[in-house]
mmCIF file of the N, C-alpha and C atoms, coordinates in Angstrom:
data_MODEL
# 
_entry.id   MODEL 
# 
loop_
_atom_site.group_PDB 
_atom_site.id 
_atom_site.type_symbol 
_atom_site.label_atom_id 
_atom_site.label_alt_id 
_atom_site.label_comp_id 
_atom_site.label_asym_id 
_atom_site.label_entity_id 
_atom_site.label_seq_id 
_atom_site.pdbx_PDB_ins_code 
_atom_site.Cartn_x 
_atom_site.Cartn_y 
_atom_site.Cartn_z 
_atom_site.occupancy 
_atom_site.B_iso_or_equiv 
_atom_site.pdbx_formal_charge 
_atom_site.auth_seq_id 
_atom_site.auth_comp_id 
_atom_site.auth_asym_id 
_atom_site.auth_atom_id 
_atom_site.pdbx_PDB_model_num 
ATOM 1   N N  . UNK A 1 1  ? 0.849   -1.171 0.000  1.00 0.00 ? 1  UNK A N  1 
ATOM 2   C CA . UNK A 1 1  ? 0.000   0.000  0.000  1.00 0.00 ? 1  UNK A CA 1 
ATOM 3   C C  . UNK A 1 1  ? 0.892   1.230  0.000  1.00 0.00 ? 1  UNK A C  1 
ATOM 4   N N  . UNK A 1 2  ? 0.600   2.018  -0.536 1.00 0.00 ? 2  UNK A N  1 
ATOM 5   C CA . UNK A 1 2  ? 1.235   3.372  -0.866 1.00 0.00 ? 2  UNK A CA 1 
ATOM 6   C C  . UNK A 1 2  ? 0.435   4.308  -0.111 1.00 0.00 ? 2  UNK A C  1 
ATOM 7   N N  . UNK A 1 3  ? 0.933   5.341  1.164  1.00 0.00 ? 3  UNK A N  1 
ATOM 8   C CA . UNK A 1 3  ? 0.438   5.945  1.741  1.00 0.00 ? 3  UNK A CA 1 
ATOM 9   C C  . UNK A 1 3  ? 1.423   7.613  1.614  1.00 0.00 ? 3  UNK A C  1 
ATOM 10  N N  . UNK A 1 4  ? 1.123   8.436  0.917  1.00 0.00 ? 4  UNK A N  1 
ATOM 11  C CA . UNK A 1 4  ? 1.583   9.908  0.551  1.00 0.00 ? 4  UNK A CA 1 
ATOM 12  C C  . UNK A 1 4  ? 1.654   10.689 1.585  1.00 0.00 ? 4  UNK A C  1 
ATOM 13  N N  . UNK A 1 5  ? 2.424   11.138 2.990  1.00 0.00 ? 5  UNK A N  1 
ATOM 14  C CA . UNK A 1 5  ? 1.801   12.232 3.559  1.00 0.00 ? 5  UNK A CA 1 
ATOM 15  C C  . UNK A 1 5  ? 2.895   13.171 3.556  1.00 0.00 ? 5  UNK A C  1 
ATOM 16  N N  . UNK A 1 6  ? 3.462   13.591 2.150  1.00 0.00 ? 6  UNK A N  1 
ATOM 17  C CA . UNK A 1 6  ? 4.208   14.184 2.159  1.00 0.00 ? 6  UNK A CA 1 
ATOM 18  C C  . UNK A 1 6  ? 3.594   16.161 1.926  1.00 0.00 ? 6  UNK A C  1 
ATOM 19  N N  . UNK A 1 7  ? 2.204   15.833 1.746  1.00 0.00 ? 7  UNK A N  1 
ATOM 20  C CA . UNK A 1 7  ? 1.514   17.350 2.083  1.00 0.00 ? 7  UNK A CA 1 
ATOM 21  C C  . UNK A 1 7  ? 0.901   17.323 3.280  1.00 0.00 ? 7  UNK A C  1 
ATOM 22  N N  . UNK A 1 8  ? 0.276   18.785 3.474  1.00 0.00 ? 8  UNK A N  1 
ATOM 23  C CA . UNK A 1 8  ? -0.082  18.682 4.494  1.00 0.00 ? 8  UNK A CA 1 
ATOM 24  C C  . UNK A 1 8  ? -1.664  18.352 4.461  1.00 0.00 ? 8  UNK A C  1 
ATOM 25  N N  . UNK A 1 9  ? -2.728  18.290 3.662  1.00 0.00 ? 9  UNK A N  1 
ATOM 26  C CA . UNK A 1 9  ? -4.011  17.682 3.504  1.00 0.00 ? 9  UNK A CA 1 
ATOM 27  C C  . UNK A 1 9  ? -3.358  15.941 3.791  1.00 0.00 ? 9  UNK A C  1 
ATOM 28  N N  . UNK A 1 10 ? -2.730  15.620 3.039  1.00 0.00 ? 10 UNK A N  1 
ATOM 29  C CA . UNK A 1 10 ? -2.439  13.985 3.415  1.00 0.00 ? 10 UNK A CA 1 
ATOM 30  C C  . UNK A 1 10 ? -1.768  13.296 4.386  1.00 0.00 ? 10 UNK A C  1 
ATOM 31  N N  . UNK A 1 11 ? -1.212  14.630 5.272  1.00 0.00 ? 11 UNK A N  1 
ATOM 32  C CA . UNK A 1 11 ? -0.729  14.146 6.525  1.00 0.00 ? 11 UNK A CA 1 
ATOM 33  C C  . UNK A 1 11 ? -1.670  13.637 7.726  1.00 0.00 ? 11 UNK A C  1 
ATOM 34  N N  . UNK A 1 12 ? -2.740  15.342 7.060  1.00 0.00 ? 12 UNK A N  1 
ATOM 35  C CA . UNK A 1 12 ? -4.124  15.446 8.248  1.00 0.00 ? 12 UNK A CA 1 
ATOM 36  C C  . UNK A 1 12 ? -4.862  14.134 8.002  1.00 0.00 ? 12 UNK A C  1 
ATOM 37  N N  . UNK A 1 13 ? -4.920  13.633 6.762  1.00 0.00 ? 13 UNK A N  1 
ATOM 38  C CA . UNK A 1 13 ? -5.491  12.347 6.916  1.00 0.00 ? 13 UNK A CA 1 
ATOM 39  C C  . UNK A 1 13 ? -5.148  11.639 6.890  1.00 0.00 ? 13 UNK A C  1 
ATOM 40  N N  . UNK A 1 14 ? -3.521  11.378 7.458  1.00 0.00 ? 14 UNK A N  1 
ATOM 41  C CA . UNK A 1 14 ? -2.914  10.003 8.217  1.00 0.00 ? 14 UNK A CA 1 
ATOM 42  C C  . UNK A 1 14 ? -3.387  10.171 9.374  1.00 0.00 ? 14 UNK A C  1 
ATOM 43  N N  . UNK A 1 15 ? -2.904  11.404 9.979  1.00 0.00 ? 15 UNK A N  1 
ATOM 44  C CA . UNK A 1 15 ? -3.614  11.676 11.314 1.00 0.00 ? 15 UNK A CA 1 
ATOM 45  C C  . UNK A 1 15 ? -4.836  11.147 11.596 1.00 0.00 ? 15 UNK A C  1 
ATOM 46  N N  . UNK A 1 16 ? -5.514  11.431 11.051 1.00 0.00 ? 16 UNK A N  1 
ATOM 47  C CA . UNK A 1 16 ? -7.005  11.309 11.540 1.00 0.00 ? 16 UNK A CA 1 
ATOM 48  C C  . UNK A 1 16 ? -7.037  9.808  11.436 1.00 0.00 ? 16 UNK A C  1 
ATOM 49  N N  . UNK A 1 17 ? -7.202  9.145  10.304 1.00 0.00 ? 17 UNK A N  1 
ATOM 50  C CA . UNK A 1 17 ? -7.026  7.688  10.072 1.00 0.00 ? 17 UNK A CA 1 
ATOM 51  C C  . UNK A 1 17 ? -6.143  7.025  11.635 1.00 0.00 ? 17 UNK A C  1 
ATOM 52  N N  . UNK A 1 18 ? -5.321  7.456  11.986 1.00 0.00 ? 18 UNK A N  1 
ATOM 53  C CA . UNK A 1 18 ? -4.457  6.769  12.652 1.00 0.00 ? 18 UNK A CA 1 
ATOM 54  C C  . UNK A 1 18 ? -5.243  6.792  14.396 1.00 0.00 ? 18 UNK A C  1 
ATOM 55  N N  . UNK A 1 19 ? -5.546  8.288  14.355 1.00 0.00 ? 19 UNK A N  1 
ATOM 56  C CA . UNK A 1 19 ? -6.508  8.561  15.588 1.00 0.00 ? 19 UNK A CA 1 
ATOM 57  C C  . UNK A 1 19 ? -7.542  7.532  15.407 1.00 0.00 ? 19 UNK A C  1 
ATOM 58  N N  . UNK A 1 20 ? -8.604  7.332  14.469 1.00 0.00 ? 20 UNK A N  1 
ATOM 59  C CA . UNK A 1 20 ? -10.010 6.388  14.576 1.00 0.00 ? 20 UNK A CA 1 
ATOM 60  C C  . UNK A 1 20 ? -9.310  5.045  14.853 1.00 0.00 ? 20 UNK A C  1 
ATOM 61  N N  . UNK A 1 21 ? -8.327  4.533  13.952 1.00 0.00 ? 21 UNK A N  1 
ATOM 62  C CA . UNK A 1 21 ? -8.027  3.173  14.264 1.00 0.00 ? 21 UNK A CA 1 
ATOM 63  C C  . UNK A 1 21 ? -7.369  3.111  16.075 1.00 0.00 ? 21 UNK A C  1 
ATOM 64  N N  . UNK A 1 22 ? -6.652  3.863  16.632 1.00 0.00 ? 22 UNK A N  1 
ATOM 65  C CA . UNK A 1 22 ? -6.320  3.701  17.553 1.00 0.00 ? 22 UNK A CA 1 
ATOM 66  C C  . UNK A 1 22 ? -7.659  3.896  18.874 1.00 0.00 ? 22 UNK A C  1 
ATOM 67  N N  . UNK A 1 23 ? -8.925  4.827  18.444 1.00 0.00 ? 23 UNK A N  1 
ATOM 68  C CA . UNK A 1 23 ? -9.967  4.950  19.224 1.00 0.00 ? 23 UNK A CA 1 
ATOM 69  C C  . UNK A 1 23 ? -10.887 3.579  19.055 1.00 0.00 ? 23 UNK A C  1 
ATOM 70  N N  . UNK A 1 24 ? -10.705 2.919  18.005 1.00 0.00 ? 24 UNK A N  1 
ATOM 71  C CA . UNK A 1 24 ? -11.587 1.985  17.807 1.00 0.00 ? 24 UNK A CA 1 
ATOM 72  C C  . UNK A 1 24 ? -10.900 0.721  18.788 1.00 0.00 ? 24 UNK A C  1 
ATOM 73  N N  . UNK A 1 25 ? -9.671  0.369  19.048 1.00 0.00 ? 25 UNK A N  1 
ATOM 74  C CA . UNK A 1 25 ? -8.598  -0.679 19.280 1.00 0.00 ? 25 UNK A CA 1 
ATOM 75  C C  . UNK A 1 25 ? -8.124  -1.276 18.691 1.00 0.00 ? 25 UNK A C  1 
ATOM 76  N N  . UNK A 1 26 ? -8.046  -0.730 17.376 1.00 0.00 ? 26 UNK A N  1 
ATOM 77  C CA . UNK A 1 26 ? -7.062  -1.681 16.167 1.00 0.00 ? 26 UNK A CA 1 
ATOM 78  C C  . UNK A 1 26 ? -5.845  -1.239 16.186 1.00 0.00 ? 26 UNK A C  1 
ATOM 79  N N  . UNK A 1 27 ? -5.094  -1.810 16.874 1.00 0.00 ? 27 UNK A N  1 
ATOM 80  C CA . UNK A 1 27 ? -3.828  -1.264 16.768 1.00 0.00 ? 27 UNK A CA 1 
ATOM 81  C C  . UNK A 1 27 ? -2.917  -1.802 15.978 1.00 0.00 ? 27 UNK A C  1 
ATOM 82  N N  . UNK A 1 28 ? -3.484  -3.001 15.747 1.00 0.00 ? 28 UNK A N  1 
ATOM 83  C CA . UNK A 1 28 ? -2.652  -3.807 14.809 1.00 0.00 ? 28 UNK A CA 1 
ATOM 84  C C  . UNK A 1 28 ? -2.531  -3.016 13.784 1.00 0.00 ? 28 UNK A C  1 
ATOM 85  N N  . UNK A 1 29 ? -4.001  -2.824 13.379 1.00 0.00 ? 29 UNK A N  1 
ATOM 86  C CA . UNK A 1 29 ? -4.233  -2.031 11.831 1.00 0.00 ? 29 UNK A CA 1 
ATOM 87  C C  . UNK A 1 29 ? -3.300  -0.493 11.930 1.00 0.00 ? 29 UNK A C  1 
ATOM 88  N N  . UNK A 1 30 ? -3.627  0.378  12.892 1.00 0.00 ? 30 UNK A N  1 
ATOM 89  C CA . UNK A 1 30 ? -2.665  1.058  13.846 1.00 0.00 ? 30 UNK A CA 1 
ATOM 90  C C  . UNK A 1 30 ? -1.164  1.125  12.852 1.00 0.00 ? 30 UNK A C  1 
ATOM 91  N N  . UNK A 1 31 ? -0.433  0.256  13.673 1.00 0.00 ? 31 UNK A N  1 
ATOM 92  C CA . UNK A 1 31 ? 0.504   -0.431 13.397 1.00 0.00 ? 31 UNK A CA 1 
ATOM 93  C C  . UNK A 1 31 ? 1.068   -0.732 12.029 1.00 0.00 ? 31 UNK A C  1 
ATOM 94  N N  . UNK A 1 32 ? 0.134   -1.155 11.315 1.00 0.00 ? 32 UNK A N  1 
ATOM 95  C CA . UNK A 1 32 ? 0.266   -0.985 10.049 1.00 0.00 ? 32 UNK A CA 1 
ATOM 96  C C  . UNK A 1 32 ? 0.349   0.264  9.428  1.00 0.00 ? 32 UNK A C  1 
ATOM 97  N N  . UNK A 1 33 ? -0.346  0.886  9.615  1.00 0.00 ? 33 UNK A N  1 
ATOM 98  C CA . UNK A 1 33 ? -0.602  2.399  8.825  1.00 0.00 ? 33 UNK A CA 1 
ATOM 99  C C  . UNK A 1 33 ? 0.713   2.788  9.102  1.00 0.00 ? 33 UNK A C  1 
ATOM 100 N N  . UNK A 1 34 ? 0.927   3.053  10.499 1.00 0.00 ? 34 UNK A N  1 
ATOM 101 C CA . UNK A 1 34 ? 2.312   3.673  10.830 1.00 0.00 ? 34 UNK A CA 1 
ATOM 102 C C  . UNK A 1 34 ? 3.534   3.389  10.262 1.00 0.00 ? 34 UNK A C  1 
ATOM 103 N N  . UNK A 1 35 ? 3.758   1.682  9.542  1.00 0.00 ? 35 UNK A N  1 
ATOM 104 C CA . UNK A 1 35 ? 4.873   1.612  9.134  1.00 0.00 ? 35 UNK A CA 1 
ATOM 105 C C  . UNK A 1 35 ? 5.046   1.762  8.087  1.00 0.00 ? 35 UNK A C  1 
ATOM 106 N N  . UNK A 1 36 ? 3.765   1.839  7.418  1.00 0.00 ? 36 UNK A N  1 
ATOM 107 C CA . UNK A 1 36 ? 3.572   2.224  5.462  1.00 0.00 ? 36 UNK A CA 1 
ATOM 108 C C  . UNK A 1 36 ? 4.199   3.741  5.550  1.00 0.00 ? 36 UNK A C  1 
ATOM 109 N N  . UNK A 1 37 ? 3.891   4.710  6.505  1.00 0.00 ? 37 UNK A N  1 
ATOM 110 C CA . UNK A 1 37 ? 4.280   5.946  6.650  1.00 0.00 ? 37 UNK A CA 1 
ATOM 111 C C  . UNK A 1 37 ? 5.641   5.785  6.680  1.00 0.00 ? 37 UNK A C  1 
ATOM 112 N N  . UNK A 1 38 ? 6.166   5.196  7.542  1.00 0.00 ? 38 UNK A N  1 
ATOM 113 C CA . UNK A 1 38 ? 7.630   4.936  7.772  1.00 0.00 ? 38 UNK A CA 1 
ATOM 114 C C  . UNK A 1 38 ? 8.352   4.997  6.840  1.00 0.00 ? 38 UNK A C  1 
ATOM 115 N N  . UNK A 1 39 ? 7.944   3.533  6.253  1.00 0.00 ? 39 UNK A N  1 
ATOM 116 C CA . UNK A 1 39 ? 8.801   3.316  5.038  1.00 0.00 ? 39 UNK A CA 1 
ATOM 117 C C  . UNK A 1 39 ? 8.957   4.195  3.678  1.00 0.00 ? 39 UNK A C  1 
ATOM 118 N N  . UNK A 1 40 ? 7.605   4.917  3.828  1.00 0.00 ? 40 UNK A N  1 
ATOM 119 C CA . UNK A 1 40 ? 8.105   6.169  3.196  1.00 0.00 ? 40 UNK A CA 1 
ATOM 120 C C  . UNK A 1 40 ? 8.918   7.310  3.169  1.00 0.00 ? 40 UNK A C  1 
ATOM 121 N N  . UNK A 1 41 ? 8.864   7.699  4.592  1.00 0.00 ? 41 UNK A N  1 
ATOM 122 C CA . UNK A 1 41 ? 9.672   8.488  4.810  1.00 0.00 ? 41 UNK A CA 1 
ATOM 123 C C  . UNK A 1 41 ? 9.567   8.075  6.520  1.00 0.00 ? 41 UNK A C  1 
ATOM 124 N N  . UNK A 1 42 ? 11.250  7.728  6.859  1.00 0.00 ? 42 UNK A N  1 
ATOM 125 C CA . UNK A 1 42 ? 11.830  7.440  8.021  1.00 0.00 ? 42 UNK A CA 1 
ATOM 126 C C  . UNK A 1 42 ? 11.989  8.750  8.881  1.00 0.00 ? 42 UNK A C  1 
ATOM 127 N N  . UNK A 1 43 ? 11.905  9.703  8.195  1.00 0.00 ? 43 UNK A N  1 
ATOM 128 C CA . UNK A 1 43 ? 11.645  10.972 9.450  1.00 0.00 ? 43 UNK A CA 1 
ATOM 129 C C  . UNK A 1 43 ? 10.364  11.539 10.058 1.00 0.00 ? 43 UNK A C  1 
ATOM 130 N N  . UNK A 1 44 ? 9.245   10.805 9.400  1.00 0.00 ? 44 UNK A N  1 
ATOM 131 C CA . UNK A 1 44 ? 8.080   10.992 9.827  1.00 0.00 ? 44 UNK A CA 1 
ATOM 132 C C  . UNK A 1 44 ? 7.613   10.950 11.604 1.00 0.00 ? 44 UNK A C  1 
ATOM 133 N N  . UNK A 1 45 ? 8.035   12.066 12.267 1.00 0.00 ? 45 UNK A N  1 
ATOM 134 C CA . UNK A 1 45 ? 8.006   12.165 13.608 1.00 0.00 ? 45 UNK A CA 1 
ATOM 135 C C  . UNK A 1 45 ? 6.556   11.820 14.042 1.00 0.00 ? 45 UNK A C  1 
ATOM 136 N N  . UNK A 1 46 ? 5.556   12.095 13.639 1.00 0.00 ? 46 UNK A N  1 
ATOM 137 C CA . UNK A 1 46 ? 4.092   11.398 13.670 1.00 0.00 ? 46 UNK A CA 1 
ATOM 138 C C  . UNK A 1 46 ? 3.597   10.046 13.669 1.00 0.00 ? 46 UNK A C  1 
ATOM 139 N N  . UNK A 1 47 ? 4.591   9.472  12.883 1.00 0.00 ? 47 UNK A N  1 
ATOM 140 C CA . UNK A 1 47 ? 4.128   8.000  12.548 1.00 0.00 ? 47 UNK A CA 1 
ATOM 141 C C  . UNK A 1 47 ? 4.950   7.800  13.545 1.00 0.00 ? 47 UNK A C  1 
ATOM 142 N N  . UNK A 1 48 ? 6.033   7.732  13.751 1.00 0.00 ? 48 UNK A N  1 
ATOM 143 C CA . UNK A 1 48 ? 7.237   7.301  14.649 1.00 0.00 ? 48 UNK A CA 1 
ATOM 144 C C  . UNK A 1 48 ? 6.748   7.613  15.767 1.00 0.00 ? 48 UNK A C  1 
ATOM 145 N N  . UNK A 1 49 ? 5.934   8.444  16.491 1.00 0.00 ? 49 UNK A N  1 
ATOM 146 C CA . UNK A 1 49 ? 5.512   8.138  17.278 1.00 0.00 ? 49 UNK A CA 1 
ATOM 147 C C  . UNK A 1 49 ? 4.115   7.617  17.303 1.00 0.00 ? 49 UNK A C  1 
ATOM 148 N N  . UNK A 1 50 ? 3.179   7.813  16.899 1.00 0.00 ? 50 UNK A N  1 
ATOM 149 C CA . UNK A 1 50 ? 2.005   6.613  16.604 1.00 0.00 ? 50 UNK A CA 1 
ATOM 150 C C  . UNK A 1 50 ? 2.194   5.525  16.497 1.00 0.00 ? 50 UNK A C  1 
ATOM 151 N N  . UNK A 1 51 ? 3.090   4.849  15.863 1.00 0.00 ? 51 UNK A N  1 
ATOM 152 C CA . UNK A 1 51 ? 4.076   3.717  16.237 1.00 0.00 ? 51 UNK A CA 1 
ATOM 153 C C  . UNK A 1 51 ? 4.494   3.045  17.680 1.00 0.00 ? 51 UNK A C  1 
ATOM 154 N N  . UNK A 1 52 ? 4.916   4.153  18.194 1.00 0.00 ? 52 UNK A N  1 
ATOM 155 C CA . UNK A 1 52 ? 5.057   3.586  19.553 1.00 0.00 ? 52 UNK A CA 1 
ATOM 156 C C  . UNK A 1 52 ? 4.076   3.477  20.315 1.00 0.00 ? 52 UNK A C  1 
ATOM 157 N N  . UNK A 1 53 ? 2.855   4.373  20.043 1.00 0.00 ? 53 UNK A N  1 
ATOM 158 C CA . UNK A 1 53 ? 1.846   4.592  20.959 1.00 0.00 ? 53 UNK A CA 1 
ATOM 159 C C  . UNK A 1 53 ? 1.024   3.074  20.861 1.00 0.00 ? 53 UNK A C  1 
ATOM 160 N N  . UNK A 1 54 ? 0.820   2.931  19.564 1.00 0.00 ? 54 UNK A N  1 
ATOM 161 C CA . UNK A 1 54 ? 0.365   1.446  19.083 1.00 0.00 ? 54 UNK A CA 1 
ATOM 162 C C  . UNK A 1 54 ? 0.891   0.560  19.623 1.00 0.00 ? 54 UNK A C  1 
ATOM 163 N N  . UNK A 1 55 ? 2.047   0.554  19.873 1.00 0.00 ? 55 UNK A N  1 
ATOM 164 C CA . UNK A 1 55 ? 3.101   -0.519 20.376 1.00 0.00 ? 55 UNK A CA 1 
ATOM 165 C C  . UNK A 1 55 ? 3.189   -0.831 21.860 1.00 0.00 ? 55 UNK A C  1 
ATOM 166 N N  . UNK A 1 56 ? 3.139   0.576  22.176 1.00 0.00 ? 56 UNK A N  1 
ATOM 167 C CA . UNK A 1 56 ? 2.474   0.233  24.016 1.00 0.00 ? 56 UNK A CA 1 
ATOM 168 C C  . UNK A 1 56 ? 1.045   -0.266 24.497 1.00 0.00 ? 56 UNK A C  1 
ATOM 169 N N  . UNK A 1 57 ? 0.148   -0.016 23.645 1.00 0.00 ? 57 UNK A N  1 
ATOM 170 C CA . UNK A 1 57 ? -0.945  -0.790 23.459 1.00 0.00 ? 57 UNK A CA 1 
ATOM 171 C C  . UNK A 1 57 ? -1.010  -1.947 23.591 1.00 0.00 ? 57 UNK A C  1 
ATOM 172 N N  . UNK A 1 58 ? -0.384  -2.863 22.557 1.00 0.00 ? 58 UNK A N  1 
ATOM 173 C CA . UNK A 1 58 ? 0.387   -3.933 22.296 1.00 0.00 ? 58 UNK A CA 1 
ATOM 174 C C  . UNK A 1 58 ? 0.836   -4.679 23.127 1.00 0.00 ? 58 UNK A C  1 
ATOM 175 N N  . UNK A 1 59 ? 1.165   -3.934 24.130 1.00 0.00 ? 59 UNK A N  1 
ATOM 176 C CA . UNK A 1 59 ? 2.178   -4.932 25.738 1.00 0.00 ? 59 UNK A CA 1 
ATOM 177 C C  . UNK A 1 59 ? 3.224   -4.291 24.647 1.00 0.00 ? 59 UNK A C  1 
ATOM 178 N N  . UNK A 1 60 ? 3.834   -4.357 23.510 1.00 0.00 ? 60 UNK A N  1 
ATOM 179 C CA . UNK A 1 60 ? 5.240   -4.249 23.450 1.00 0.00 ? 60 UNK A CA 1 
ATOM 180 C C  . UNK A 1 60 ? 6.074   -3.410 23.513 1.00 0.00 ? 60 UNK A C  1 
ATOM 181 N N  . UNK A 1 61 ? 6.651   -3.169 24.866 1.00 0.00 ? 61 UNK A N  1 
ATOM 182 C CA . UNK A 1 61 ? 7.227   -1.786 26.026 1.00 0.00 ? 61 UNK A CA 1 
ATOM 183 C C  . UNK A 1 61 ? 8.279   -1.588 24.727 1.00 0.00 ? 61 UNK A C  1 
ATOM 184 N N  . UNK A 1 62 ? 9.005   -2.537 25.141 1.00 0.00 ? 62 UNK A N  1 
ATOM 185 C CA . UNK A 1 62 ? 10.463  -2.626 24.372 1.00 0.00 ? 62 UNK A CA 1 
ATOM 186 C C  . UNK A 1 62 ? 10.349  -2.089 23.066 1.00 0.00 ? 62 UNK A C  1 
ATOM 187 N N  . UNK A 1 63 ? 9.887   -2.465 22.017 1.00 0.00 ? 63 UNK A N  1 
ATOM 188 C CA . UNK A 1 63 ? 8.845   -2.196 20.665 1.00 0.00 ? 63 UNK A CA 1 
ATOM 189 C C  . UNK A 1 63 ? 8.796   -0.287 20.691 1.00 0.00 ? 63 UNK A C  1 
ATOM 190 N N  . UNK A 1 64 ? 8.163   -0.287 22.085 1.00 0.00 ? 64 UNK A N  1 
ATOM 191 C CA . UNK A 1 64 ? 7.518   1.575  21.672 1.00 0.00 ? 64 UNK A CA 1 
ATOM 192 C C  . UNK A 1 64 ? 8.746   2.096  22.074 1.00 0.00 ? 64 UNK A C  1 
ATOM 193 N N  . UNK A 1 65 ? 9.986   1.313  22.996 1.00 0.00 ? 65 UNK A N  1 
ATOM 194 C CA . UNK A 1 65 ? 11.247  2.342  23.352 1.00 0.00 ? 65 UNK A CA 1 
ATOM 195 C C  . UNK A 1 65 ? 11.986  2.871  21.934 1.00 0.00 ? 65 UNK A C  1 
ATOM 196 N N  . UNK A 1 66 ? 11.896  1.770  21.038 1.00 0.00 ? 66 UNK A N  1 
ATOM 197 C CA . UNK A 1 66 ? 12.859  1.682  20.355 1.00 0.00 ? 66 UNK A CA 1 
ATOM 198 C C  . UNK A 1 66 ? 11.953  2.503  19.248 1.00 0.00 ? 66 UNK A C  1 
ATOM 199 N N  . UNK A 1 67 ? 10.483  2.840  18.883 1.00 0.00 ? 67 UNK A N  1 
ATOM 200 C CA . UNK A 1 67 ? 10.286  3.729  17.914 1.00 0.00 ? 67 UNK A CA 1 
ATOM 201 C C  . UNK A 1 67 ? 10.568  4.753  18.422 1.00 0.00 ? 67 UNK A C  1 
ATOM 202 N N  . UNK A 1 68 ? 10.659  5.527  19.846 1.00 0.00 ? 68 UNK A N  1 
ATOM 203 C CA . UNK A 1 68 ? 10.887  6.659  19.906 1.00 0.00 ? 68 UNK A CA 1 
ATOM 204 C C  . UNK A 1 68 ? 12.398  7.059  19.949 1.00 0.00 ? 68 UNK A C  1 
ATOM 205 N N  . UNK A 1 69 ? 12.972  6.247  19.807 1.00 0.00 ? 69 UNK A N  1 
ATOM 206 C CA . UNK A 1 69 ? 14.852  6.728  19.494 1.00 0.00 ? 69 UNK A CA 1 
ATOM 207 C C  . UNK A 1 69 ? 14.867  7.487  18.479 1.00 0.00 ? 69 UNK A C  1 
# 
């Protein structure tokens, strides 16, 4: 999946996307979104941390230390 949030309309709707899945408890799905962002762009301070937030969700402590490095 190809996820663009290299403007700012397509950021707001990673955001938002990322907020409902995390209000609903999909974090998995969560999780996913966040790393499609990633892999797009590795400086994405939003995903990188939505990432972790997902990840502490998760139980996986260790997981959310290491997205926020």
């Amino acid at each position: 999946m190809t996820l663009t949030t290299h403007t700012p309309a397509a950021h707001q709707d990673f955001a938002r996307k990322m907020q409902s899945l995390m209000q609903q408890g999909k974090f998995q799905e969560a999780s996913a979104l966040a790393d499609t962002a990633i892999n797009e762009n590795p400086q994405n301070r939003d995903a990188l941390y939505l990432r972790a937030v997902a990840a502490r969700y998760l139980k996986d402590y260790q997981g959310a230390d290491v997205w926020l490095q």
